[in-house]
C-alpha positions as CSV (number, residue, x, y, z in Angstrom):
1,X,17.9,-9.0,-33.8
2,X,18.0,-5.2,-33.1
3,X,17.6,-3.8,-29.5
4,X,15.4,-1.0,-28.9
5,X,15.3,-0.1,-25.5
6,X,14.2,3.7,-24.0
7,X,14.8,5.0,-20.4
8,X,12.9,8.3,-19.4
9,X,14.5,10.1,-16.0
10,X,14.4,12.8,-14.0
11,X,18.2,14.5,-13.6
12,X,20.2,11.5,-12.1
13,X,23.8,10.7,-13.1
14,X,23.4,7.3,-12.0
15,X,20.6,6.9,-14.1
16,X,23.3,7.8,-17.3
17,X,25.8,6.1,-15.7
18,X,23.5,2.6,-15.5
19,X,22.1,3.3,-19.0
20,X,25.6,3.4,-20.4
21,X,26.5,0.3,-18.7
22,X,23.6,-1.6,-20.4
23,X,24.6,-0.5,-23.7
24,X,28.2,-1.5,-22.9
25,X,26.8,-5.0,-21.8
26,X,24.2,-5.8,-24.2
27,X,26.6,-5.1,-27.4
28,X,25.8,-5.6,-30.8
29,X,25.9,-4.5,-34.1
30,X,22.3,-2.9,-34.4
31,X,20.3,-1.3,-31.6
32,X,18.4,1.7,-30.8
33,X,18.3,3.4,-27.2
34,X,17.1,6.4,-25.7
35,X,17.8,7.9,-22.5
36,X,15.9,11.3,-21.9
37,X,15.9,13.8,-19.4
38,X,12.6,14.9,-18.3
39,X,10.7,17.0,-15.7
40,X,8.1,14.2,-13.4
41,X,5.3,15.2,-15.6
42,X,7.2,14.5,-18.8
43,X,8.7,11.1,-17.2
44,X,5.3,9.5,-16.5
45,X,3.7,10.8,-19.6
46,X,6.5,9.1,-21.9
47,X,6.2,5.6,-20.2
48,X,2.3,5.7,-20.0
49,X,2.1,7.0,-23.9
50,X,5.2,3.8,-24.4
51,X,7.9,6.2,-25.5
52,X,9.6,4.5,-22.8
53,X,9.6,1.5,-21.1
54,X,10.7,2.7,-18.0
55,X,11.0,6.1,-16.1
56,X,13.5,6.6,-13.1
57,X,12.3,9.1,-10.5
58,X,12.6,9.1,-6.5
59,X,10.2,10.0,-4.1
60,X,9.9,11.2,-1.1
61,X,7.8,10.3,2.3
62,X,6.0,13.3,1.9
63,X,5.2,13.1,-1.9
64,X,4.7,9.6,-2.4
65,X,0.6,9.3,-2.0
66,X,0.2,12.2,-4.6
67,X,2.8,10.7,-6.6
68,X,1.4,7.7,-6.7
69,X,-2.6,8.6,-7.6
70,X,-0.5,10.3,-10.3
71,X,1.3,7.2,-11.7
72,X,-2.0,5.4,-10.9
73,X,-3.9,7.2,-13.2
74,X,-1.8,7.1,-15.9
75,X,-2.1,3.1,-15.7
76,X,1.8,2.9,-14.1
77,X,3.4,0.7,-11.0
78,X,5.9,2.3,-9.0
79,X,9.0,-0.3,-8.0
80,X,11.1,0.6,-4.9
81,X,14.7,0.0,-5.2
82,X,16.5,1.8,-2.4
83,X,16.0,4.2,0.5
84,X,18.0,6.9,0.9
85,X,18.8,10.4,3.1
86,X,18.7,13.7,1.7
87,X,22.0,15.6,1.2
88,X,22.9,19.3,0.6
89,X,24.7,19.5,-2.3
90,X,27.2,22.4,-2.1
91,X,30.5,23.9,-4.0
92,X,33.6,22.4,-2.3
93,X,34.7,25.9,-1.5
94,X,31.5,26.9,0.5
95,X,31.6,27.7,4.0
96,X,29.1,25.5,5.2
97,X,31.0,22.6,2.9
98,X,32.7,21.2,6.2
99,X,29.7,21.1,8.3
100,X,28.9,17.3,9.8
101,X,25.3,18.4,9.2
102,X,22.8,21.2,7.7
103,X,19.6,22.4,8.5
104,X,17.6,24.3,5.8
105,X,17.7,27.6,8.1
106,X,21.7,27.5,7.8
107,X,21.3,27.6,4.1
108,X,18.8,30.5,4.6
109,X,21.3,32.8,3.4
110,X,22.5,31.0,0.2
111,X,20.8,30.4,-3.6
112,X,18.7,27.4,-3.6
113,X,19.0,26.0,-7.1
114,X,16.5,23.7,-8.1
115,X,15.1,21.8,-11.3
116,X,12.2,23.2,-13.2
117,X,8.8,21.6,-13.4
118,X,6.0,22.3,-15.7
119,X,4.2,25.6,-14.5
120,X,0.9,23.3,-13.6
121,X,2.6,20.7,-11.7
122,X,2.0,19.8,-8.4
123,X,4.2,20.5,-5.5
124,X,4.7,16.8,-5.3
125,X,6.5,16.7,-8.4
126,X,9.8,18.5,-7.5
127,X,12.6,16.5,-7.8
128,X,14.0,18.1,-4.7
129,X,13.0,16.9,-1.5
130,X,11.6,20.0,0.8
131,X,11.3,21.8,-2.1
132,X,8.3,23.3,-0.8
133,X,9.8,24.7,2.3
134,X,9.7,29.1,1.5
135,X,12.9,30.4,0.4
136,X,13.9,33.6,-0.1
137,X,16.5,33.2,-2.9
138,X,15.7,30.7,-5.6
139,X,16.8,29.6,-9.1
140,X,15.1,27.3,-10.9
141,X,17.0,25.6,-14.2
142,X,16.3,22.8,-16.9
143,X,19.7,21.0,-17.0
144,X,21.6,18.8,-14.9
145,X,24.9,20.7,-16.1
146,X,23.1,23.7,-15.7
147,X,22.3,23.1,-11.9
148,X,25.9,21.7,-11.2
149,X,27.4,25.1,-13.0
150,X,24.6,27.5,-11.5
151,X,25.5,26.1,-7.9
152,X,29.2,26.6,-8.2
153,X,28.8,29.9,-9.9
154,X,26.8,31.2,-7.3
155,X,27.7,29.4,-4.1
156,X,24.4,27.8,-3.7
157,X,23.3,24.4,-3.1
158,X,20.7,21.8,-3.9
159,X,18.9,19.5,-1.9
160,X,19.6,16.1,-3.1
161,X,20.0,12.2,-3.1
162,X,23.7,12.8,-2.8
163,X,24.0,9.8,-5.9
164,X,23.4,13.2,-8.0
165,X,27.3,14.0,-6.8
166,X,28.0,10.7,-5.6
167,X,29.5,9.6,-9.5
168,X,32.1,11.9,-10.1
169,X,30.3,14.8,-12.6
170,X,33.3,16.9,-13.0
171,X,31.3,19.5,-11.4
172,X,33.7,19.7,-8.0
173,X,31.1,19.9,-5.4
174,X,30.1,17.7,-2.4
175,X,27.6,16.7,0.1
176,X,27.1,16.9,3.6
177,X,23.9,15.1,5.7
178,X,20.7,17.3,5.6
179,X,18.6,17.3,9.3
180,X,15.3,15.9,8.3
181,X,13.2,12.8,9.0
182,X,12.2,13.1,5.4
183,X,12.9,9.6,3.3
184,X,13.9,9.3,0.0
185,X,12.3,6.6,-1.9
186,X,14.6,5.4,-5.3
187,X,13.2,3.3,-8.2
188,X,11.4,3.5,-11.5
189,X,8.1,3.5,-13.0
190,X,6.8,1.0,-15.6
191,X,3.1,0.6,-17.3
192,X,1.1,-1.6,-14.7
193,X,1.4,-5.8,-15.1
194,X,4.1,-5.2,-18.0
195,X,6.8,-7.9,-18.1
196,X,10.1,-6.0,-18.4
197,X,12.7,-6.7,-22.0
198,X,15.7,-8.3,-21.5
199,X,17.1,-4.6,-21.9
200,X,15.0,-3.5,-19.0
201,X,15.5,-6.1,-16.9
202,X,19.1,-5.8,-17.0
203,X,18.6,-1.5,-16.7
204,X,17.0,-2.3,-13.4
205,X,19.8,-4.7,-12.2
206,X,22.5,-2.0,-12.8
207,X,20.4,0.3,-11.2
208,X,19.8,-1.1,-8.2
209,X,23.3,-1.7,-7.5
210,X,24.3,1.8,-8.4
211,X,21.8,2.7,-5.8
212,X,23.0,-0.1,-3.5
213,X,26.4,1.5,-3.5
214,X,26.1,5.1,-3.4
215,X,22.6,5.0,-1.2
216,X,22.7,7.0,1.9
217,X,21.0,5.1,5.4
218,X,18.1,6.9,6.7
């Protein structure tokens, strides 16, 4: 019997990672997967329209109720799998790469690279959390690659789960604690009172571990 199984994300390597796991594990001699990249928008419209079955995003504790009349209205359930603390994602070389901690204001100074979102979106969509906060030097970009290069390049930084860096991505930077009380919340999205294929049910599984193991304590 041929597997088809489709994953929609926002940018997260350990979304890849856990997609390319299931593939590995499930086997076979026919199949057809998808894993696609998407802005928030673009995740919950391909689960609620079926194109996927699921759609990985995180929240935050300051976006979660608009997220969620979002997913709500599009007939979608969001599923928790992990908590986790913001990180400043920076080049290796930076100055500020050493610090035990960061505070947006000692980034002041520095690029702020972040991931596009469609030009109507809300606020609450960012990827990013804080990404509301006013900066004075910002670049926005549509590629995961594209922010890791655009960061190094530029000596800028990114505000992230820290799993974005946490699986080696060949990019060469690293992550140091970001001062906030803001929460990350990590899981995925799926149509409302949908049981879950064998191939998403097994997604989920790798997921949660990869978040289990790379998830920073609040």
């Amino acid at each position: 019997m041929s597997v088809q199984f489709s994953v929609s994300q926002q940018h997260y390597l350990f979304g890849v990672q856990t997609f390319a796991h299931t593939v590995l594990a499930l086997g076979g001699d026919d199949y057809s997967y998808a894993l696609r990249d998407r802005t928030t928008e673009g995740v919950l419209d391909d689960v609620a329209a079926g194109l996927s079955e699921l759609g990985v995003i995180v929240q935050t504790s300051e976006t979660a109720d608009t997220l969620n009349e979002a997913i709500a209205e599009r007939g979608l359930a969001f599923v928790e799998l992990a908590q986790s603390a913001p990180q400043v994602a920076l080049p290796a070389s930076h100055p500020l790469s050493d610090a035990a901690s960061l505070t947006l204001e000692e980034l002041s100074d520095w690029p702020y690279v972040k991931f596009a979102q469609e030009p109507d979106a809300p606020a609450a969509f960012a990827e990013e959390a804080l990404a509301g906060v006013e900066r004075a030097k910002v670049i926005a970009c549509t590629d995961r690659a594209s922010l890791s290069e655009l960061i190094a390049a530029l000596n800028g930084y990114t505000v992230t789960s820290g799993i974005l860096v946490g699986i080696a991505d060949g990019s060469n930077l690293t992550c140091v604690p970001l001062v906030t009380d803001v929460v990350l919340h990590l899981g995925y999205v799926a149509k409302a009172g949908a049981e879950l294929s064998p191939a998403a049910e097994r997604f989920v599984a790798g997921l949660r571990k990869a978040l289990d193991r790379y998830k920073v304590q609040p």
